[in-house]
N, C-alpha and C positions, 0 to 999 in steps of 0.2 A: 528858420534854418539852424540848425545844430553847428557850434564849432568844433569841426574835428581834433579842434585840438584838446576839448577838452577829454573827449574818448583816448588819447593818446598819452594825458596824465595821467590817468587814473592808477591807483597801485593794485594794482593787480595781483600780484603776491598779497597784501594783508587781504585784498576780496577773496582768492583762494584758500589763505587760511579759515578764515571768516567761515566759509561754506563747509570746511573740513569739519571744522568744530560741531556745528549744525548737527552735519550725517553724522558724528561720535556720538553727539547728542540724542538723537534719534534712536539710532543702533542701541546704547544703552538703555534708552525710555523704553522700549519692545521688550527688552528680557527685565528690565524692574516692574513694566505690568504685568508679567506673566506669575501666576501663582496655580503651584502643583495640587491636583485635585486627583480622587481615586480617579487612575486610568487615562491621565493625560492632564493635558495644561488647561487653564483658560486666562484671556487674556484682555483687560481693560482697556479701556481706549486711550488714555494718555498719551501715548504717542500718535496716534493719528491726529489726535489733538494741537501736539505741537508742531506735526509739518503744519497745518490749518495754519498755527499762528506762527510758525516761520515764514509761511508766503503772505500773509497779513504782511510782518515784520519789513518783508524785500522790498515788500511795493511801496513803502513807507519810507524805507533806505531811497528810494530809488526816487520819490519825491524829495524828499529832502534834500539828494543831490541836485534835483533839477533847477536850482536857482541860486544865486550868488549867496555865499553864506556872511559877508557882509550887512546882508540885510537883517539878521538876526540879533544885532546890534539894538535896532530899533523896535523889539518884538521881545526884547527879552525882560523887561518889565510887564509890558501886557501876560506874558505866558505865568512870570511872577504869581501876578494876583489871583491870575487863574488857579494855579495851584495852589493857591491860598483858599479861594471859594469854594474848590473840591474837598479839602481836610477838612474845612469847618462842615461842608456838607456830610462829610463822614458821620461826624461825632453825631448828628441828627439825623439821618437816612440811612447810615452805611451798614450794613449785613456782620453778623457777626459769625464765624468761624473760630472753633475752640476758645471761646471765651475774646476772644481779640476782635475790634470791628475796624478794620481796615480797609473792604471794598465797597464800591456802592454797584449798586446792581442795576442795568439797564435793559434787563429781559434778557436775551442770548448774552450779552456779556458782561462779567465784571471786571470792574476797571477801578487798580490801585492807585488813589493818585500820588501814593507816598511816591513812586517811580516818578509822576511826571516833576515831583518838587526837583526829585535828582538834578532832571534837565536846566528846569529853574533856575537854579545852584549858581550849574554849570556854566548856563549862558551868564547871567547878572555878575559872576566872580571874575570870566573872563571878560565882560565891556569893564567894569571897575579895573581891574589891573592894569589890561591895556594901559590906558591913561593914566597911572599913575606912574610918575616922575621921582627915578631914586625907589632908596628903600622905604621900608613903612616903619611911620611913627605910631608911636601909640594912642591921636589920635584917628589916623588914616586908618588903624588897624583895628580899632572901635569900632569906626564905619561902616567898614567891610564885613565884619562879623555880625554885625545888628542885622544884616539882611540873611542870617541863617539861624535866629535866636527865634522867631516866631513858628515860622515850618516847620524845626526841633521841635518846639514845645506841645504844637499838635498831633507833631509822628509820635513822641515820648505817651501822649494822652491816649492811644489807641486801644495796647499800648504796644510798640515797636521800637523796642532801643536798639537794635541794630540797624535797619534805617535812617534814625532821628541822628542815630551817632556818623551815619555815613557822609551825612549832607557836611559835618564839621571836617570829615576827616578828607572829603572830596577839594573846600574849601581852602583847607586849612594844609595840602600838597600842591594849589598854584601858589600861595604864598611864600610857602619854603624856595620855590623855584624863584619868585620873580625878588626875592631878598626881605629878611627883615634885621631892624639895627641890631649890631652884638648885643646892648645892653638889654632888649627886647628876648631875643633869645636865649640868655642865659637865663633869664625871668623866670621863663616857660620852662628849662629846664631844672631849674631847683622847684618852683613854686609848682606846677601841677602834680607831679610824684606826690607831693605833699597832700593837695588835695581830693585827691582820686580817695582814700580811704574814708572819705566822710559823705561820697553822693552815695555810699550805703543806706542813709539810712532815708535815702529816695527809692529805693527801689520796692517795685514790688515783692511780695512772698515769693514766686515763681522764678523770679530772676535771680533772686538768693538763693532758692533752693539748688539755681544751673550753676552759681560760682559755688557753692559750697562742695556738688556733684564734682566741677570740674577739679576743685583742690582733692577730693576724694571721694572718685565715680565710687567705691565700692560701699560708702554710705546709705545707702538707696536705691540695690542691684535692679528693685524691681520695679522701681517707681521714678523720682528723677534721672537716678544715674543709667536707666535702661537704653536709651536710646543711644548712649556712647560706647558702653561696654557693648551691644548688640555690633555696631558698627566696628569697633576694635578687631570685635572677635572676625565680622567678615574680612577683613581686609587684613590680617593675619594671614586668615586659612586660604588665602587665595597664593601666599607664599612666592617663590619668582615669578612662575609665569601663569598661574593663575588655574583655576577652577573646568576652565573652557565658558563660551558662548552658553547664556542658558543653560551654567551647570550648577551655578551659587545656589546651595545650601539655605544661605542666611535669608537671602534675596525671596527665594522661590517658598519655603517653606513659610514666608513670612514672621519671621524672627526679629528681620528689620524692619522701624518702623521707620514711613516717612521716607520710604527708599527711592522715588520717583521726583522727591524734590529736594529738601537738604542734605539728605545723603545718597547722591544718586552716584558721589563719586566713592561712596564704599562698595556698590554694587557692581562697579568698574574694577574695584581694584580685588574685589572676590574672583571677579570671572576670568582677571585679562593679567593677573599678580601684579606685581616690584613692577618687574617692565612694560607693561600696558602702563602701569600708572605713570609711567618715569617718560611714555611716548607721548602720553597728554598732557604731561606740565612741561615737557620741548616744544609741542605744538602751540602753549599758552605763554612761553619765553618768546617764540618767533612772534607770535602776534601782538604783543608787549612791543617788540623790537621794533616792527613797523610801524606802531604809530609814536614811540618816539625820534623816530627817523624823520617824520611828518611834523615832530613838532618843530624838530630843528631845524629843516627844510623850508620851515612855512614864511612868509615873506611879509607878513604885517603880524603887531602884537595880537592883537583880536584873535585870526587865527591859530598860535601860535598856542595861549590860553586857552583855546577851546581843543586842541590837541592834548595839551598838558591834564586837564579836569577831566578828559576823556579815558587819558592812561590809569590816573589816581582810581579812577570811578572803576573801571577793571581790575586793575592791582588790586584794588581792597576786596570787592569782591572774592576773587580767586585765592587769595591771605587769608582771609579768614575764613573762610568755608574748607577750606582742607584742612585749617590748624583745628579747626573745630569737627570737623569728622575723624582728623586723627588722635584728638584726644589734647591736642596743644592749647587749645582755646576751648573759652563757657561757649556753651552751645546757644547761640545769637540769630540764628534765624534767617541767616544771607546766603541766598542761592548760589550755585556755580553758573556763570554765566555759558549759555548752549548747552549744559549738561542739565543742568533741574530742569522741571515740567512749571512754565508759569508764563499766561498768556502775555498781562502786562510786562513782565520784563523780557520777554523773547519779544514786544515790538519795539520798545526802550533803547534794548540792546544795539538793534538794527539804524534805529533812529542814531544814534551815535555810533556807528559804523560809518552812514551815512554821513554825519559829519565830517568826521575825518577824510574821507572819501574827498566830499568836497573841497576843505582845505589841501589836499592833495593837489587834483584838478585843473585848481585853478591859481597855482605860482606862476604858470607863464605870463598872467594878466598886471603883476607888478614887476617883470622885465622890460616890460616893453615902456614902464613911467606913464 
């Protein structure tokens, strides 16, 4: 039997946002698959593709709510390894796509496991903090990091520094929240500025070529810096209020590349201008808003941390895929979450919907003692 009480928690505003985002999603994937041909359109499947795995996603949200999220406590090392088994399985099995081998291939589907490290992260950062008492020392703070040094190093080996860098940066926003000592923080603020200018000479060619593009897209109109200047120039020409529905130039003529997934939000911002663009990033503040409302609401630390990794995990997301289609940030390779075309992280996404969802849920269960 079902507690109705838990149908009567639920946040129903972030699940409405949540599904808004989806249909934007969608809506845009149909006119970024369409490319103009003499005498009319024709049209990819990508978007059909991604309701597929939007309703994959729901039902997977929807399990995930069905049972005490408590229990995931006890589950979040086993998922650990597992996502540890899949990346190493990468580097031996996994399919390669432009040079990068990130998925492995199960016949109908491929499945990135760098997304499920995310969740890994996620869960393991929020049962460590919970429990931890006061702020963190620098050996506590040792601890907690070493369980995102290995997963790094396998997404960095793909290679995928925009994922391997997320898992730090997912981590490394419950810790700001749950405190670390003054003298820790001023650490990290003199001493990393310092260091960032020497994992240059870790990076690959390709990834130099995207920071040197970004300090000067017009180095390389046609070659590196193409994909941003192309995006610029859509999202310019879409001006206040935009190009119309299926009217983008950039989009449709194929000018942009890559328009269905990392920049699916310059395809938004040709067709729908300023203000289209400015109605999706209110829509992506309100839904920010709910689930830090969720964190503060939430009624044990566990949940509280799993709310917290949840918001960082979208915030950054959303941060850097706009700076990076607007031209603000090197082009890194991070979806907009509901808006790009991508099976694995449209179920991900859902799966930590689902989360939240259920720390919502289920606060009546710690009133009652």
């Amino acid at each position: 039997m079902i507690d109705r009480r838990l149908l009567t928690h639920i946040n129903w505003p972030f699940f409405g946002l949540t599904i808004l985002l989806l249909a934007v999603g969608v809506l845009n994937l149909y006119s970024a698959s369409a490319v103009r041909i003499e005498g009319g359109l024709s049209l990819d499947s990508y978007y059909q593709r991604q309701m597929v795995w939007g309703g994959v996603g729901m039902a997977c949200m929807v399990l995930v709510m069905a049972f005490d999220y408590r229990h995931l406590r006890d589950a979040a090392w086993p998922i650990y390894w597992t996502a540890i088994a899949m990346l190493v399985a990468v580097y031996f099995f996994g399919r390669s796509i432009s040079g990068a081998r990130r998925w492995l291939d199960f016949g109908l589907l491929n499945v990135q496991p760098s997304e499920l490290a995310k969740i890994a992260i996620l869960l393991i950062g929020a049962k460590l903090i919970a429990r931890q008492e006061g702020h963190y020392d620098w050996p506590a703070l040792g601890r907690i990091l070493g369980v995102v040094v290995l997963p790094a190093l396998l997404i960095f080996k793909q290679p995928d520094l925009g994922s391997g860098l997320t898992l730090f940066m997912i981590l490394g926003g419950m810790l700001l929240v749950k405190g670390v000592s003054g003298r820790i923080l001023k650490f990290l603020i003199l001493v990393v500025p310092a260091v960032l200018p020497f994992t240059w000479f870790f990076l690959h060619d390709y990834q130099k070529a995207r920071i040197m593009t970004f300090l000067n897209p017009g180095r390389d109109p046609l070659g590196a810096g193409y994909h941003i200047i192309q995006s610029q120039i859509a999202i310019g020409s879409g001006e206040m209020w935009g190009k119309g529905f299926m009217e983008g130039t950039q989009g449709m003529l194929s000018f942009l590349p890559e328009k269905h997934t990392d920049f699916a939000f310059a395809v938004l911002g040709e067709e729908w201008g300023f203000m289209g663009a400015m109605i999706l990033l209110s829509i992506f503040c309100a839904f920010l808003y709910q689930i830090y409302l969720v964190a503060v609401d939430a009624k044990d630390e566990f949940g509280r941390y799993l709310a917290v990794g949840v918001f960082f995990y979208f915030f950054l997301q959303i941060f850097i895929n706009i700076g990076m289609v607007l031209g603000l940030m090197p082009v890194v390779g991070i979806p907009l979450p509901f808006i790009s075309y991508g099976g694995s992280a449209a179920v991900v996404n859902f799966c930590l919907i689902g989360l939240v969802l259920n720390v919502s849920m289920r606060r009546f269960m710690f009133k009652k003692g």
